[in-house]
Backbone as a ProteinNet text record, in pm:
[ID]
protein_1_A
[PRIMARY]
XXXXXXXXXXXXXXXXXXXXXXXXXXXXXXXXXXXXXXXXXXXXXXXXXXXXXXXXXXXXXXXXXXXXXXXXXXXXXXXXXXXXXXXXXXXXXXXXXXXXXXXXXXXXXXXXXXXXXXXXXXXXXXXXXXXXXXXXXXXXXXXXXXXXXXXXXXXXXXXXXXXXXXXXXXXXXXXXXXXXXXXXXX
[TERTIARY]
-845.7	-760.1	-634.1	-630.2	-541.7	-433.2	-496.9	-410.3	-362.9	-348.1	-306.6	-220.4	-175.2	-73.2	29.4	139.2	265.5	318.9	426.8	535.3	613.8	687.7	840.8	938.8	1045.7	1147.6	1290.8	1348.2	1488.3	1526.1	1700.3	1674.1	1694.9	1674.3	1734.6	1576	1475.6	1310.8	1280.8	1405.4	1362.2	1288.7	1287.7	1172.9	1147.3	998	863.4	914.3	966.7	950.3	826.3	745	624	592.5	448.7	359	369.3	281.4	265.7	129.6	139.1	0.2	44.1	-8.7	-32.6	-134	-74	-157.2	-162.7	-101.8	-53	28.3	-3.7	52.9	178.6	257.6	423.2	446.7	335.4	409.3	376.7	421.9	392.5	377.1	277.5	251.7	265.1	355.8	410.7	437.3	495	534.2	678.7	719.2	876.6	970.9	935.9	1024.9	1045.8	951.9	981.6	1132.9	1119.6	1298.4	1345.7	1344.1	1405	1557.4	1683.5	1787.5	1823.9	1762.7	1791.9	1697.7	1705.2	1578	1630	1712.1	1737.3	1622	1534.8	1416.8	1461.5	1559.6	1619.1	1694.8	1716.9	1789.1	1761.3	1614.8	1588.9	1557.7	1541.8	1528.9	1619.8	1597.9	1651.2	1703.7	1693.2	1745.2	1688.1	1673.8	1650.2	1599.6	1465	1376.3	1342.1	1285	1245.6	1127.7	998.4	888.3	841.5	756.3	716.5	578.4	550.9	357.1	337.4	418.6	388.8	352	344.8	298.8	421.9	490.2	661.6	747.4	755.3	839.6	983.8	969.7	1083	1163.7	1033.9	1078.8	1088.1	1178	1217.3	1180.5	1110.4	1145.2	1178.4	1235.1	1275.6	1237.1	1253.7	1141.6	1277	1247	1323.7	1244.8	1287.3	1236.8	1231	1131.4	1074.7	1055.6	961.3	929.5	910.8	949.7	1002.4	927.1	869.6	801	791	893.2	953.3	806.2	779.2	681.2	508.4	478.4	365.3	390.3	499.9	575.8	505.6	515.8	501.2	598.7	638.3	706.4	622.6	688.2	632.4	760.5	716.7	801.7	776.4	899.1	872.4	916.9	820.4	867.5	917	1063.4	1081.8	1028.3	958.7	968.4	836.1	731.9	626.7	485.3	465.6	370.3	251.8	163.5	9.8	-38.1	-158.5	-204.2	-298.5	-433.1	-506.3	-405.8	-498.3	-462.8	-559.5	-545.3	-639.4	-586.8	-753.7	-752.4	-806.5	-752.7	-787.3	-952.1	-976.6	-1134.5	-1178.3	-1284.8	-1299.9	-1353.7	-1387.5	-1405	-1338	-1351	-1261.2	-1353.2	-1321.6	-1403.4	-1431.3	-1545.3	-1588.3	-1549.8	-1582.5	-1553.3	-1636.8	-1606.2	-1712.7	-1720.9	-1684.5	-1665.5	-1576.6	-1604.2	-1537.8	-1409.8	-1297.7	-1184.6	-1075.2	-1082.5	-1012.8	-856.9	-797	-658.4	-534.4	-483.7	-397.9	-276.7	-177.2	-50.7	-2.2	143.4	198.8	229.2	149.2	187.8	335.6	435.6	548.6	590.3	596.6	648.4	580.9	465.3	394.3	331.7	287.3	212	89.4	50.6	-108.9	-164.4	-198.9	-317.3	-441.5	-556.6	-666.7	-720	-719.4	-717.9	-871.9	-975	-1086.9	-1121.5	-1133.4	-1117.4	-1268.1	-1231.7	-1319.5	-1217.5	-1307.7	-1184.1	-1223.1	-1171.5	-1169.1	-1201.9	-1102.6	-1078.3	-1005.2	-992.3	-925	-837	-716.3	-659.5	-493.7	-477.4	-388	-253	-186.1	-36.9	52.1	147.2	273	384.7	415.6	521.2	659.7	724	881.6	961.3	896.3	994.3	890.6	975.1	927	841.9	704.6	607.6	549.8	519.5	421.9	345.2	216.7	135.9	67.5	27.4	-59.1	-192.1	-298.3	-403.4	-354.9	-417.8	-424.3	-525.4	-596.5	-696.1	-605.8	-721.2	-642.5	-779.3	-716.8	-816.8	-762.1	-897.9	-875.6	-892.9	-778.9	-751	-581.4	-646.5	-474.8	-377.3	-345.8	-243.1	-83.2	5	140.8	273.5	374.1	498.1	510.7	496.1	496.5	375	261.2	156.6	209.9	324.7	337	337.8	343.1	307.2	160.6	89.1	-37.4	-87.9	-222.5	-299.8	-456.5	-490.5	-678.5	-781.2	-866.5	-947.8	-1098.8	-1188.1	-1286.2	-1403.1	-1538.1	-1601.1	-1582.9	-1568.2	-1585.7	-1414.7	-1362.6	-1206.2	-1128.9	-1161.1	-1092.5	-1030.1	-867.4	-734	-820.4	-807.7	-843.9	-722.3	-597.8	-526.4	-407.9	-252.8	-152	-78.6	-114.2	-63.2	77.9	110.1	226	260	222.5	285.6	165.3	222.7	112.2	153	56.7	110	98.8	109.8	97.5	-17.8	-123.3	-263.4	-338.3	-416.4	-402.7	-540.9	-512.4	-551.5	-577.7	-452.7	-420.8	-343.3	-382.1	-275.1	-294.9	-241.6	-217.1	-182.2	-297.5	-246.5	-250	-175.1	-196.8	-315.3	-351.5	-492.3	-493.3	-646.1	-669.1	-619.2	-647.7	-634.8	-456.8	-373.7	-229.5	-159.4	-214.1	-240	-290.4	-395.1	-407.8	-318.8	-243.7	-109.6	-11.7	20.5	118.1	168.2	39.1	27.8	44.1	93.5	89.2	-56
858.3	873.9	952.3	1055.6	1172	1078.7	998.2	919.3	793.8	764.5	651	717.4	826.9	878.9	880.8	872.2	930.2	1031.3	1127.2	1160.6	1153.1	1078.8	1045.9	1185.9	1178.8	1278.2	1245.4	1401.6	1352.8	1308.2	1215	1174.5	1241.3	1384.5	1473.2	1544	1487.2	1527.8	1624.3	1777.2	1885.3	1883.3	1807.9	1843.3	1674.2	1742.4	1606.4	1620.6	1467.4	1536.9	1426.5	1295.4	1231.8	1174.8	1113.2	1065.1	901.5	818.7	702.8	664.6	574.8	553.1	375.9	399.4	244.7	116.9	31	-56.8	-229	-197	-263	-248.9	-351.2	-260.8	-200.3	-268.8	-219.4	-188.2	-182.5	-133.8	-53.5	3.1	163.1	174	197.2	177.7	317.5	316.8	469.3	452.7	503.2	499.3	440	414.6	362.7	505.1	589	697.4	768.4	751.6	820.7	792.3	633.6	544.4	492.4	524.8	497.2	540.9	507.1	545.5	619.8	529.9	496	393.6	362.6	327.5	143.5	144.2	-58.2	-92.8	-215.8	-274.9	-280.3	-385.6	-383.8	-292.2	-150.1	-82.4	11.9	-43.2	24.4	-77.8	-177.8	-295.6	-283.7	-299.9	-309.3	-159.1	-77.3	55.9	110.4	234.3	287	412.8	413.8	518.7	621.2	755.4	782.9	870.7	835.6	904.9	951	1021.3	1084.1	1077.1	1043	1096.1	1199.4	1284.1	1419.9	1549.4	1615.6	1746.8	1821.8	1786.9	1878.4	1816.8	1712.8	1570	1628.4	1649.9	1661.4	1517.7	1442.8	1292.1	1207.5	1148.3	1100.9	943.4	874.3	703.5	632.1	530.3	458.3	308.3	295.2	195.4	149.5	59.5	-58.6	-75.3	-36.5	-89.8	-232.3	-313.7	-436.3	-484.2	-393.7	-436.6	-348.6	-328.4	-213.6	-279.3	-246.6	-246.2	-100.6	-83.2	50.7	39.3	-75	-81.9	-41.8	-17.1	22.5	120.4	169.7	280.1	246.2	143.3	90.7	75.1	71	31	-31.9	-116.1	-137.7	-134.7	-37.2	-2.9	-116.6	-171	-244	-130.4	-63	32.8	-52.6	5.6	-62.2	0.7	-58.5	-10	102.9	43.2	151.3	205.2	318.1	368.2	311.9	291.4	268.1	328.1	287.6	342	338.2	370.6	318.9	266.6	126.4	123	147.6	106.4	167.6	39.4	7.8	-149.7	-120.4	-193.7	-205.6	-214.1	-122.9	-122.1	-280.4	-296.7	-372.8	-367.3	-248.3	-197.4	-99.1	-91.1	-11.4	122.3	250.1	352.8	376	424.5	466.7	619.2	626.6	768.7	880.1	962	1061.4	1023	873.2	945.5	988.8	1069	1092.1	1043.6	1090.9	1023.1	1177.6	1103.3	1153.9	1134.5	1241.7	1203	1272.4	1272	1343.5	1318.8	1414.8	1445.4	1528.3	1557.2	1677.5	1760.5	1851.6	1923.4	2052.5	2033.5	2062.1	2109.8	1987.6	1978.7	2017.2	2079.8	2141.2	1994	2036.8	1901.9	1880.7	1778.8	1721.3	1794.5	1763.1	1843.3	1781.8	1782.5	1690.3	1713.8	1640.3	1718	1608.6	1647.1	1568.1	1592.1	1527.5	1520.1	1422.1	1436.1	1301.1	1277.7	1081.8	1047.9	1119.3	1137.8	1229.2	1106.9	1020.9	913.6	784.2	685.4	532.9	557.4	514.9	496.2	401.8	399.6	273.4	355.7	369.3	428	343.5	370.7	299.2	282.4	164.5	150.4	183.1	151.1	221.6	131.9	11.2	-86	-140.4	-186.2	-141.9	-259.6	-240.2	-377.6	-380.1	-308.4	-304.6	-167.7	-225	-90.5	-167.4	-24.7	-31.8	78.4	31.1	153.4	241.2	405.2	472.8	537.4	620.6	678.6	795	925.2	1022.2	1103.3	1173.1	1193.7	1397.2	1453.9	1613.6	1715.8	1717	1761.5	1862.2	1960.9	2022.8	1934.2	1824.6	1813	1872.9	1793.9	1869.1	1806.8	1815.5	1762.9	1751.7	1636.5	1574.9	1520.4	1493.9	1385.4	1267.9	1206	1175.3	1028.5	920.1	799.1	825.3	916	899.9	833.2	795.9	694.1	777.4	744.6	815.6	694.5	767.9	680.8	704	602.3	625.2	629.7	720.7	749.7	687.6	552.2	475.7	476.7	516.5	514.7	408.1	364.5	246.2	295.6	246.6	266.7	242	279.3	267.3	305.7	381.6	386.6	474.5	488.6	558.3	636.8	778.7	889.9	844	894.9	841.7	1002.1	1096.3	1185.5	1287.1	1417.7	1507.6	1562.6	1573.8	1653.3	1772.5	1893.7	2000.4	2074.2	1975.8	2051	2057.2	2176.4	2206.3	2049.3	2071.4	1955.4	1794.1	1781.5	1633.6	1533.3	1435.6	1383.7	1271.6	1113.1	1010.8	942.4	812	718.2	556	480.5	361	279.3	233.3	190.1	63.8	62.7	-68.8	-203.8	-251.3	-338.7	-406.4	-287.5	-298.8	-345.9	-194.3	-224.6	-397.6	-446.7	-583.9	-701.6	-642	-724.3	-754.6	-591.9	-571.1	-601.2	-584.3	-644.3	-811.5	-783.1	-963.9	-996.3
317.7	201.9	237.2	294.8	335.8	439	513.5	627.5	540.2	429.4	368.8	264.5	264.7	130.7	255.7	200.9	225.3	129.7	178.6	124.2	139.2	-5.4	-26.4	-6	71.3	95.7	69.1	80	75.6	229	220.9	349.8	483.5	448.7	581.3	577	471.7	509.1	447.4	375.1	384.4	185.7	135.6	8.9	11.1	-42.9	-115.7	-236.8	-304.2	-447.4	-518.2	-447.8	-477.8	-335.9	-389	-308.5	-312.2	-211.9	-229.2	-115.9	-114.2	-55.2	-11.7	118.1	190.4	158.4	111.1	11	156	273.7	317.2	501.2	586.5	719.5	670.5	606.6	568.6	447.7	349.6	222.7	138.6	48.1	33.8	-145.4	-174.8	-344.6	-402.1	-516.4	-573.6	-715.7	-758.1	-923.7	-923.6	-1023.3	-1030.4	-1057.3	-1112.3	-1168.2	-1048.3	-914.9	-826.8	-718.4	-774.3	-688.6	-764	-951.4	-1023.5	-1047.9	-1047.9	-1118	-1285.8	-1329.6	-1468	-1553.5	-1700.9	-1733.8	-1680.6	-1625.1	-1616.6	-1527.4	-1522.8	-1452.3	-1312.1	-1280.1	-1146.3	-1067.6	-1149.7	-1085.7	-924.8	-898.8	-786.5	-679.6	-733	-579.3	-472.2	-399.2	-247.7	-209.4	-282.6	-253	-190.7	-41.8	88.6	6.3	16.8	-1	138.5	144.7	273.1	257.2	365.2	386.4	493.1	477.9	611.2	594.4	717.8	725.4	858.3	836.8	939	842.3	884.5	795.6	805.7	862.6	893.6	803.7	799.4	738.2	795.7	901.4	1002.1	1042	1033.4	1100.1	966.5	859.8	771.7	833	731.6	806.3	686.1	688.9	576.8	516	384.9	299.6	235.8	203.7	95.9	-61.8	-161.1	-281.3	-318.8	-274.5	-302.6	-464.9	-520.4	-672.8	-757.2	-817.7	-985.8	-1060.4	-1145.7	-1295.9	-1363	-1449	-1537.5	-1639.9	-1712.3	-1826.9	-1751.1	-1628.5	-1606.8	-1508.3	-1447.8	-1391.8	-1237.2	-1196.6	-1101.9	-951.2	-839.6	-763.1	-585.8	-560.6	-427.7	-286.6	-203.6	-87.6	41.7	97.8	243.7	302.6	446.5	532.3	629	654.4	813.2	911.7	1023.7	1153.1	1119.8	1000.8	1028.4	1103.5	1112.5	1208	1199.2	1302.6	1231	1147.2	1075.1	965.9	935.5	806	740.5	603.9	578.6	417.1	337.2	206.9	89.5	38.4	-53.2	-88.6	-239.1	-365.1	-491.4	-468.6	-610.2	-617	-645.7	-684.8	-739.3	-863.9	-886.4	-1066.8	-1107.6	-1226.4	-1309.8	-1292.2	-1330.7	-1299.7	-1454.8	-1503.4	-1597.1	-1626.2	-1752.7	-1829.4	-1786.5	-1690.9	-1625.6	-1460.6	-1429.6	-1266.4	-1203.1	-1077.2	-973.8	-925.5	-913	-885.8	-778.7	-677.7	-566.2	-536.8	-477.2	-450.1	-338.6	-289.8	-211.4	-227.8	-238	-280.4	-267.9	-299.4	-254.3	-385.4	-410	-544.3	-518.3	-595.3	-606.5	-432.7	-416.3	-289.3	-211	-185.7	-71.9	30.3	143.7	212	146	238.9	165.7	101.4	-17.3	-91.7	-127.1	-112.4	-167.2	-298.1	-406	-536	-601.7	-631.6	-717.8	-879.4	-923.2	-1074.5	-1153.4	-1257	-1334.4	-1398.6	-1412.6	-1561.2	-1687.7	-1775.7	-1874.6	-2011.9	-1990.2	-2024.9	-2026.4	-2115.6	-2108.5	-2217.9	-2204.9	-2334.7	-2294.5	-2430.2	-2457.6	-2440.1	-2395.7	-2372.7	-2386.7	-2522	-2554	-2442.4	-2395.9	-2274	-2312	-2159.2	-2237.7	-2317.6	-2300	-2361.9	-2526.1	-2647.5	-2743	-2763.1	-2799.4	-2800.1	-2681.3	-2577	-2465.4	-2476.1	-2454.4	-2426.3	-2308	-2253.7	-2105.8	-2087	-2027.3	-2010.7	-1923.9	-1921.4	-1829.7	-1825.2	-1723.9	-1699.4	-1723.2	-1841.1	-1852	-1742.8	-1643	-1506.4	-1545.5	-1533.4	-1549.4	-1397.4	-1354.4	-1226.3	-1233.9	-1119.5	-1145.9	-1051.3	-1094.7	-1071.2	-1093.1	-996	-1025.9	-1025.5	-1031.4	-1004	-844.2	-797.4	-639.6	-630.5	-761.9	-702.9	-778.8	-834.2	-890.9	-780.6	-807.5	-691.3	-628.7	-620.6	-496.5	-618.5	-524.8	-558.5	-605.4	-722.4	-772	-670.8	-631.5	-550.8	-592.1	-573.7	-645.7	-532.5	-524.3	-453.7	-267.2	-314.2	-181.9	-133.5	-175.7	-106.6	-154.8	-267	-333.3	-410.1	-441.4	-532.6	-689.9	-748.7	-893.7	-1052.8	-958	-1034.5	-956.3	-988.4	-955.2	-1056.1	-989.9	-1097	-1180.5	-1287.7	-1342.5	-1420.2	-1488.1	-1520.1	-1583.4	-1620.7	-1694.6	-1791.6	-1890.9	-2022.8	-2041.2	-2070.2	-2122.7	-2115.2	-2177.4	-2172.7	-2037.8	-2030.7	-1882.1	-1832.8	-1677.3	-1635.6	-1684	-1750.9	-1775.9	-1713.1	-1650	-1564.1	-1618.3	-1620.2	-1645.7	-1568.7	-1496.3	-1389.5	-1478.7	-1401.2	-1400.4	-1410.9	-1454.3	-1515.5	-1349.9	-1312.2	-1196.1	-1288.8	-1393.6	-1428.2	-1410.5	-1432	-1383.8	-1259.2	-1201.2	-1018.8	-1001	-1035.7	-999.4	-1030.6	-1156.4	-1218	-1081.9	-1101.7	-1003.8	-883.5	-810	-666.2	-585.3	-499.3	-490	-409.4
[MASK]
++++++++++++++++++++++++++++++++++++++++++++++++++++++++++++++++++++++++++++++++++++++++++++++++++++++++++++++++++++++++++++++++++++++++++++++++++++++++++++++++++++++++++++++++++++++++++

């Protein structure tokens, strides 16, 4: 799990401000708000993202924004020229209310962090655009500002959902529901 996150950087490396995770030899699964501009759908395609998978993030490498989806806060990265890896592969079930859900990210910028949680719960979350709703797993973990893109993984190391934001009350975070992720993906 830990060898399949990245962190997204600025492009001179020196702050994390999210995570993403390798879904793919070359491509890198994260949230949209993390290489978003602005709220327009297309506004982040083809645009030069940069990550690191060192613990220094001294060494910056660079990704292409492939696919944006703002309404499930989705994005998919092509890395050029990237390192070997493990990937991490969609579960094949949805996780229930009460299990286990794993994750690594960079909480406010720090390196890897390994963070475990339960889902808390399922629920229907109004999208940004008016007339879409989408599930999310509301998962009770301290998360932080920089896990935002990693990926919740479920006992066996399977993607089950991608963090998307947190509310107020303590240990609440909100990912992307699997059922999305399977939309999403090609």
């Amino acid at each position: 799990m830990l060898d399949s996150t990245v962190a997204l950087v600025e492009p001179e490396g020196a702050r994390i401000y999210c995570s993403g995770t390798w879904v793919s030899d070359s491509e890198i699964l994260t949230a949209s708000h993390c290489v978003a501009h602005d709220d327009h759908e297309e506004s982040a395609v083809g645009d030069d993202v940069y990550y690191s998978v060192d613990d220094d993030q001294k060494t910056p490498r660079l990704a292409t924004v492939t696919k944006f989806y703002h309404p499930f806060d989705l994005a998919l990265l092509q890395a050029k020229f990237p390192p070997s890896h493990p990937v991490a592969h969609l579960a094949r079930f949805a996780p229930d209310i009460g299990d286990q859900v794993e994750s690594a990210g960079h909480p406010a910028g720090m390196g890897w962090t390994y963070l475990v949680g339960r889902v808390a719960a399922v629920r229907v979350q109004e999208g940004s655009f008016e007339g879409t709703s989408y599930k999310v797993l509301q998962i009770d973990a301290s998360f932080w500002k920089g896990d935002s893109g990693s990926a919740a993984f479920n006992a066996d190391g399977d993607i089950v959902g991608v963090v998307q934001y947190l509310e107020r009350a303590p240990n609440s975070v909100f990912a992307c529901h699997l059922e999305h992720l399977r939309e999403f993906l090609p």
